[in-house]
C-alpha distance (Angstrom), angle and dihedral (degrees) to the residues before:
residue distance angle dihedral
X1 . . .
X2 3.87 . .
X3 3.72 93.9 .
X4 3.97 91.3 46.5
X5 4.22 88.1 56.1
X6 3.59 92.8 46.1
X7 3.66 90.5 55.4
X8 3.84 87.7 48.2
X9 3.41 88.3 50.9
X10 4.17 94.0 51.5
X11 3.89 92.7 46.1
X12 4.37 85.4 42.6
X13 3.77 89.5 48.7
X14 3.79 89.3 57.4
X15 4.40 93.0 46.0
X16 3.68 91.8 47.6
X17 3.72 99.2 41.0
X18 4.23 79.5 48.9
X19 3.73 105.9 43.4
X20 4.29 104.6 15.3
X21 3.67 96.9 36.7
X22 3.94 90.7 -163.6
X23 3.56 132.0 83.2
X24 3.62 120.4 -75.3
X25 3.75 94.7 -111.8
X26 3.70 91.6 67.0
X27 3.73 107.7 92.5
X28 4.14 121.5 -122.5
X29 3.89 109.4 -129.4
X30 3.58 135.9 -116.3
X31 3.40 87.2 -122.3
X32 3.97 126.0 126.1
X33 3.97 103.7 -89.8
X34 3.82 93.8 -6.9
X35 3.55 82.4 -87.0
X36 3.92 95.9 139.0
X37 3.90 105.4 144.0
X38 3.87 98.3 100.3
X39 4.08 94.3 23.9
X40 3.71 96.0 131.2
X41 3.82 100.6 174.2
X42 3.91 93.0 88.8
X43 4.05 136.9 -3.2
X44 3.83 113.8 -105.9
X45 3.93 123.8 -146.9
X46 3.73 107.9 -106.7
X47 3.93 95.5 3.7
X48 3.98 134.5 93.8
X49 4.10 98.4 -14.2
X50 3.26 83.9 -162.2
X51 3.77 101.8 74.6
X52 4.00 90.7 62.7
X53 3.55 86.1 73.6
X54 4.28 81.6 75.3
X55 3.53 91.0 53.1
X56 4.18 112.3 124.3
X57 3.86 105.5 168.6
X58 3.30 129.6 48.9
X59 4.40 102.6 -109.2
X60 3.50 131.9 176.3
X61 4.45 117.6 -152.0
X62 3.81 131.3 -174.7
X63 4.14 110.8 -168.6
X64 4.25 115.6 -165.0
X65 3.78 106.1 -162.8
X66 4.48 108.8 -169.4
X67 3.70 100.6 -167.6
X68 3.77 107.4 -153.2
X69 3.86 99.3 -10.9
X70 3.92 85.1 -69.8
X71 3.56 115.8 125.8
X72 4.27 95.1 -158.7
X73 4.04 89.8 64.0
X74 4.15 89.9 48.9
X75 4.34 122.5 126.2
X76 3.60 116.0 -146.1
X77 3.47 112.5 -167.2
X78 3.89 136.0 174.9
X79 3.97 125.7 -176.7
X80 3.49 139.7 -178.2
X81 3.80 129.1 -161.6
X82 3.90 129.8 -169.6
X83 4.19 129.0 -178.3
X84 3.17 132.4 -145.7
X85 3.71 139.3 -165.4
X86 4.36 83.5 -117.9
X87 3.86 98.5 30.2
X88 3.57 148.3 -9.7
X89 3.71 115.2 -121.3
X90 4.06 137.6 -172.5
X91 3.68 151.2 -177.4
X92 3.62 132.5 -143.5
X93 3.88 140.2 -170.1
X94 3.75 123.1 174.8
X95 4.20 130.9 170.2
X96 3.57 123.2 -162.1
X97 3.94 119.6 -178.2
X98 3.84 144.3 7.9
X99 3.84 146.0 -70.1
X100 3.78 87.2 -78.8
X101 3.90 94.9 43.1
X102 3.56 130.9 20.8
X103 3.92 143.8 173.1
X104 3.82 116.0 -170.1
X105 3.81 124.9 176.9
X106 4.17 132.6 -179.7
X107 3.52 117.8 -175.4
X108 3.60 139.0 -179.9
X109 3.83 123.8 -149.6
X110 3.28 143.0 -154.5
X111 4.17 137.6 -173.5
X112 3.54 149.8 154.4
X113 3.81 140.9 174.7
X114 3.60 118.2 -120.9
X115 3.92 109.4 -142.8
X116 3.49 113.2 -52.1
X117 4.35 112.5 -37.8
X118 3.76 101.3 24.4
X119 3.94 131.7 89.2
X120 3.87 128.5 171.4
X121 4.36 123.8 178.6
X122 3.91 130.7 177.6
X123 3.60 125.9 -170.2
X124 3.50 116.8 -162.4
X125 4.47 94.1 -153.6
X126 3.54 125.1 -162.2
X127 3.43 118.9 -161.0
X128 3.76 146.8 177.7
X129 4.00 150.6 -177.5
X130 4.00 132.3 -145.6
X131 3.58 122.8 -165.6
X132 3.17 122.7 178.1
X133 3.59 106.4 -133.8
X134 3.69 83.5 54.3
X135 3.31 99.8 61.7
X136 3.49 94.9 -159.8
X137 4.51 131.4 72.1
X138 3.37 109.5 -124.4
X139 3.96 120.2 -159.9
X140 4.02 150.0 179.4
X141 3.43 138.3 -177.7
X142 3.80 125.8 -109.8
X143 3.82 139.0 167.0
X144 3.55 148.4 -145.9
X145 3.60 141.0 -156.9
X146 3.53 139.9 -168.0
X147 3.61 148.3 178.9
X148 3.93 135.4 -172.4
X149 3.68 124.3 -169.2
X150 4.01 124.4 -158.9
X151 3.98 101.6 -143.0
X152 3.87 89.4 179.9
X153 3.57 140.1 -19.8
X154 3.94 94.8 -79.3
X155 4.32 97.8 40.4
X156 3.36 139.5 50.4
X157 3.78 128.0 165.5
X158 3.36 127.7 -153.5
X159 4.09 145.2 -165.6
X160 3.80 140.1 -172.5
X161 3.62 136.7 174.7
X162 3.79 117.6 -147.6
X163 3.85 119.9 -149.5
X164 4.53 96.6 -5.2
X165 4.32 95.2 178.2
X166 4.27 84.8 46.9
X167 3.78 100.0 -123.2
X168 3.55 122.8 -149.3
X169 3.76 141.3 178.4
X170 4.11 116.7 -130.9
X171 2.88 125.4 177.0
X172 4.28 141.7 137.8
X173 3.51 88.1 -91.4
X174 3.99 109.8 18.5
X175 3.82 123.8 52.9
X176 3.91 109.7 171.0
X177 3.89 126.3 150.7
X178 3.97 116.1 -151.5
X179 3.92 101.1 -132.4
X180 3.80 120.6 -114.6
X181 3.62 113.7 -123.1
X182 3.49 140.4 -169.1
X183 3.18 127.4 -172.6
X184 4.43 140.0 -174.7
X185 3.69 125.6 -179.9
X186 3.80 139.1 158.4
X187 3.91 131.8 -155.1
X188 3.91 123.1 -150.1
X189 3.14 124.6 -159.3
X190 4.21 105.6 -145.6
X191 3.78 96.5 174.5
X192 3.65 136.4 -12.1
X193 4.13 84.2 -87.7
X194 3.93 105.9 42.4
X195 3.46 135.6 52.6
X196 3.87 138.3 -170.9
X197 3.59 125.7 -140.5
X198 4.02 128.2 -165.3
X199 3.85 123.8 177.9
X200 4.00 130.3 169.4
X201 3.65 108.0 -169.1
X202 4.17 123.2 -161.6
X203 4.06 126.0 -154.5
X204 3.78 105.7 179.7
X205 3.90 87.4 -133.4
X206 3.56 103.0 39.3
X207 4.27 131.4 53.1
X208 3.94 127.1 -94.9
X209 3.78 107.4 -63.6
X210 3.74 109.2 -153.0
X211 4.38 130.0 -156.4
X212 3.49 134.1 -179.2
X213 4.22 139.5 161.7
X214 3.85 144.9 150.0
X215 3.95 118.1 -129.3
X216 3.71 108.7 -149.9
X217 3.71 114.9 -163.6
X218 4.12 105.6 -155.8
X219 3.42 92.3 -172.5
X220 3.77 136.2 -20.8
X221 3.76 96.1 -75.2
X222 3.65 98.6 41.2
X223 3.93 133.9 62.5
X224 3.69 123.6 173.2
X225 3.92 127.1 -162.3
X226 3.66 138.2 -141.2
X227 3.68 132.3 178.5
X228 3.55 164.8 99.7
X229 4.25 146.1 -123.9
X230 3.84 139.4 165.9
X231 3.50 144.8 105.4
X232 3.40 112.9 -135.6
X233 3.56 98.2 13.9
X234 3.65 131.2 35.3
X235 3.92 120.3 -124.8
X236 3.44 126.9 -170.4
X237 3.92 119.8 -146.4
X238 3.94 124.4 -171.3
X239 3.80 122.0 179.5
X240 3.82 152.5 161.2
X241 3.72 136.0 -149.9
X242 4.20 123.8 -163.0
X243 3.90 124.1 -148.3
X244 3.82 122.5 -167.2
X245 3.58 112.0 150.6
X246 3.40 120.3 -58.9
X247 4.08 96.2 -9.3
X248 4.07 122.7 86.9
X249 3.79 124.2 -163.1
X250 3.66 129.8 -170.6
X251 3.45 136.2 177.4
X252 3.97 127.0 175.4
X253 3.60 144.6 166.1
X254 3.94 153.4 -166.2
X255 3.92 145.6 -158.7
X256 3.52 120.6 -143.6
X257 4.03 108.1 -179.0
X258 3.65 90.5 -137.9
X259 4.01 114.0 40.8
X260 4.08 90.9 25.6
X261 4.05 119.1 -128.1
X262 3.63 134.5 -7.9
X263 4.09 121.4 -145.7
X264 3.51 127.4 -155.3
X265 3.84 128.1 171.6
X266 4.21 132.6 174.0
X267 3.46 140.4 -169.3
X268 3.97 124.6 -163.9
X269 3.78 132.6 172.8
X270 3.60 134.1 -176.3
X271 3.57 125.9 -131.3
């Protein structure tokens, strides 16, 4: 059994490296197509720190990601966000992997909105690896930032750039470089109920990676998600998201031809 996850985990390493171009411990959203840099309706853990700056209540979010109905290549993840009249701030933890492989990240954001259109976000990300041959978890530190900037009403484009100062870990018996990534997106706003999403992303090792969706709210309580990203491949995502009160649920998913599908689920509530 151990051998057959660490093979999963070889031919895995090579998809996400591909098609995520982040490291494993950072969540996937929810969001239509995975195409979550210029999603302004929320803030998500480890993705545009930007969009915490629009953050009004105090809320509290854990996200389970099951990669290919295998429970050994799952993300936990649980966040917490808190505004301010100055600044809106955060906190992040997120585990990826197994006792014999492991990815775990904390991060601490920060965001504001400057007047009425602009947006900037930094996280300041530490993050670490166990394996168990090692013996030992090796870390470094990292950042991103990230901006978003309301053009009009109805679009807002977006951009963030994972990892700038190229991060690694090295040491005698772990050698793993955090991937670079840039990344552009717009949202357009077709009607009051549906929205469009676009985003190119850039890992300086690895070819364009692209995303898109539409979020369809059927009524107030009830979105519903349709989309698509990849490079290489083409993956399909369909989702949902619940709103009653003070409580958020969301629930998406994606096909990859190969490995099969991909779950991912959140809960949020606002304090």
């Amino acid at each position: 059994m151990k051998s057959n996850i660490l093979a999963l985990l070889c031919v895995y390493g090579g998809v996400l490296s591909a098609s995520c171009q982040q490291p494993a411990a950072m969540p996937s959203s929810y969001v239509a197509g995975n195409a979550s840099v210029a999603y302004v309706d929320s803030w998500l853990p480890l993705g545009n720190p930007a969009a915490i700056g629009r953050a009004k209540d105090i809320s509290l979010g854990i996200i389970y990601e099951n990669r290919y109905i295998t429970k050994e290549l799952s993300t936990k993840s649980i966040n917490l966000s808190i505004p301010t009249a100055y600044i809106n701030t955060g906190v992040s933890l997120s585990h990826f992997g197994y006792s014999e492989y492991n990815e775990m990240i904390v991060a601490a954001t920060a965001g504001r909105k400057f007047g009425q259109k602009l947006l900037l976000g930094v996280d300041i990300v530490y993050y670490t690896v166990s394996v168990a041959d090692a013996h030992k978890r090796r870390g470094t530190l990292t950042a991103q930032v990230g901006t978003q900037i309301d053009l009009s009403d109805n679009l807002t484009v977006a951009l963030r750039l994972l990892n700038p100062v190229m991060s690694k870990i090295s040491s005698e018996d772990t050698d793993k470089h955090l991937p670079t990534v840039l990344s552009v997106g717009l949202l357009y706003r077709i009607r009051d109920e549906v929205i469009w999403l676009v985003e190119i992303d850039k890992e300086t090792l690895s070819p364009i990676r692209w995303a898109t969706g539409f979020e369809y709210a059927l009524v107030k309580e009830l979105v519903v998600r349709l989309g698509a990203y990849g490079y290489r491949d083409f993956r399909p995502t369909l989702g949902a998201g619940l709103r009653f009160d003070r409580w958020q649920f969301d629930i998406s998913s994606d096909y990859n031809s190969v490995l099969g599908f991909s779950l991912i689920g959140g809960v949020g509530y606002k304090l």
